[in-house]
N, C-alpha and C positions, 0 to 999 in steps of 0.2 A: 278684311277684319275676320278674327274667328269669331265662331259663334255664342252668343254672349258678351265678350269686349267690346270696353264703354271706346269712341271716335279715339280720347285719350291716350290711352293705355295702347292700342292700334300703331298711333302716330309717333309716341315716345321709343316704340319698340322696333319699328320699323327706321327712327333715325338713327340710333343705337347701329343696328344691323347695318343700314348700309353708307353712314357717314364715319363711324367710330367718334360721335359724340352723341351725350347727354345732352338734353336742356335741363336747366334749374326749374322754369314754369312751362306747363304744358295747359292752353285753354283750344273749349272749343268754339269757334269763331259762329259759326250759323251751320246748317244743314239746309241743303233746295234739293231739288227735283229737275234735274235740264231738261228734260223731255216731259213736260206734265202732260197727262193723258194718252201718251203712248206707251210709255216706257216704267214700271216702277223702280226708280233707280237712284234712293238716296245720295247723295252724294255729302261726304263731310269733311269742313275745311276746318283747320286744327291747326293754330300757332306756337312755336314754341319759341322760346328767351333763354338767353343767355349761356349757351352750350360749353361745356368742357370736353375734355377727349378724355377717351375711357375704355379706347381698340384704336385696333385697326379697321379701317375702313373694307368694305366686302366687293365694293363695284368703283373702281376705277373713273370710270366714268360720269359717275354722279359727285367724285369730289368736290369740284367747286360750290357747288350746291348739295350742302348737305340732305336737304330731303329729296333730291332729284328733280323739285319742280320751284323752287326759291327764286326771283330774278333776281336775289344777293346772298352773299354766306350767312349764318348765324355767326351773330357775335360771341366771342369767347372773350375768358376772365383773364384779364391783364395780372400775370406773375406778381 
């Protein structure tokens, strides 16, 4: 995240970047802590809906999964 940017605004630009889709809704899911009391290390999980394409994709490797960590695609808009 830079500094300043809301979980948001992070996660919508980061799918952009490396799936070459949009989501229509971008929410944020919770914020924890994995390591409480060792570590301070927010951590923020950020769902998005219903993605259209809008590029090309930047990492190969993450295609199936648009945000890199999804265990399914984001659905896209039926033509």
């Amino acid at each position: 995240m830079d500094e300043g940017e809301a979980a948001e605004a992070t996660a919508l630009r980061e799918v952009v970047e490396e799936s070459g889709r949009r989501p229509k809704t971008v929410e944020h899911v919770v914020t924890y802590q994995p390591m409480v009391g060792m570590v301070d290390s927010p951590h923020e999980i950020v769902a998005g809906h219903v993605a259209e394409r809008v590029g090309q994709r930047i990492h190969a490797s993450k295609a199936a999964y648009p945000t890199g960590t999804c265990s399914r695609p984001l659905p896209t808009e039926r033509a």
